[in-house]
C-alpha positions in Angstrom: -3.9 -1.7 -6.4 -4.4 -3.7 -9.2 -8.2 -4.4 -11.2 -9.5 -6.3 -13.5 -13.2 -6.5 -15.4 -12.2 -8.9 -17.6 -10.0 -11.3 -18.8 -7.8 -9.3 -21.1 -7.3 -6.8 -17.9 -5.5 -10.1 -16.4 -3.3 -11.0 -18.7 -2.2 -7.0 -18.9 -1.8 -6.9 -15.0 0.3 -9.9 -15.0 2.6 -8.1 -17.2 3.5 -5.1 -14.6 5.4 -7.3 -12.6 7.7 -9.2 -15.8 10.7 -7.3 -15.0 13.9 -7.8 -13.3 15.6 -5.2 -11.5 19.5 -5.2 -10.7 20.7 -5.7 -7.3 22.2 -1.5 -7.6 18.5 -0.5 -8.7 17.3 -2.1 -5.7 19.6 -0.9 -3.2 18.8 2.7 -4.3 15.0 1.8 -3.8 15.8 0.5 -0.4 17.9 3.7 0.1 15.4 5.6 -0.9 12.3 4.3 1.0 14.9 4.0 4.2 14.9 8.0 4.3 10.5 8.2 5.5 9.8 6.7 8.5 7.1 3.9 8.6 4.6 3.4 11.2 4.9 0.1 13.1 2.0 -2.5 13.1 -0.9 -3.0 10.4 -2.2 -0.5 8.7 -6.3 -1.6 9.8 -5.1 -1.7 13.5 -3.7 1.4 13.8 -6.6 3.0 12.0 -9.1 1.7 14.0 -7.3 2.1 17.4 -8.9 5.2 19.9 -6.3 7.2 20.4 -4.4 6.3 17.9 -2.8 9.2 15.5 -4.3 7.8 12.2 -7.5 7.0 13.4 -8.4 10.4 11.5 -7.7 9.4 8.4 -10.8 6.8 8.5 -14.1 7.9 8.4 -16.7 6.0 11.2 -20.4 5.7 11.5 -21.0 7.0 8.2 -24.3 5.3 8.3 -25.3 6.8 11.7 -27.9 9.9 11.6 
């Protein structure tokens, strides 16, 4: 997650991305991330589902008594 307060912060956080990477770098990324699973669906509708295996890591009704 990127941020920015002010306009400097912009121009910086453009600059993260101003690189190429080879087509062997990104095979080995793709290798990489293929070895841990991924859940299937979005990431808000599987928190939020009942029943659902990461509803844990949200935290509901924090403003309830």
């Amino acid at each position: 997650m990127v941020g920015c307060r002010n306009s400097r912060h912009v121009e910086d956080n453009a600059r993260i991305a101003a690189f190429d990477l080879t087509e062997e770098e990104l095979e080995r990324i793709r290798t990489f991330i293929s070895q841990y699973p991924t859940p299937e669906g979005e990431p808000f509708t599987l928190e939020r589902t009942p029943g659902s295996r990461y509803r844990n890591i949200m935290k509901m009704n924090l403003n309830k008594a």
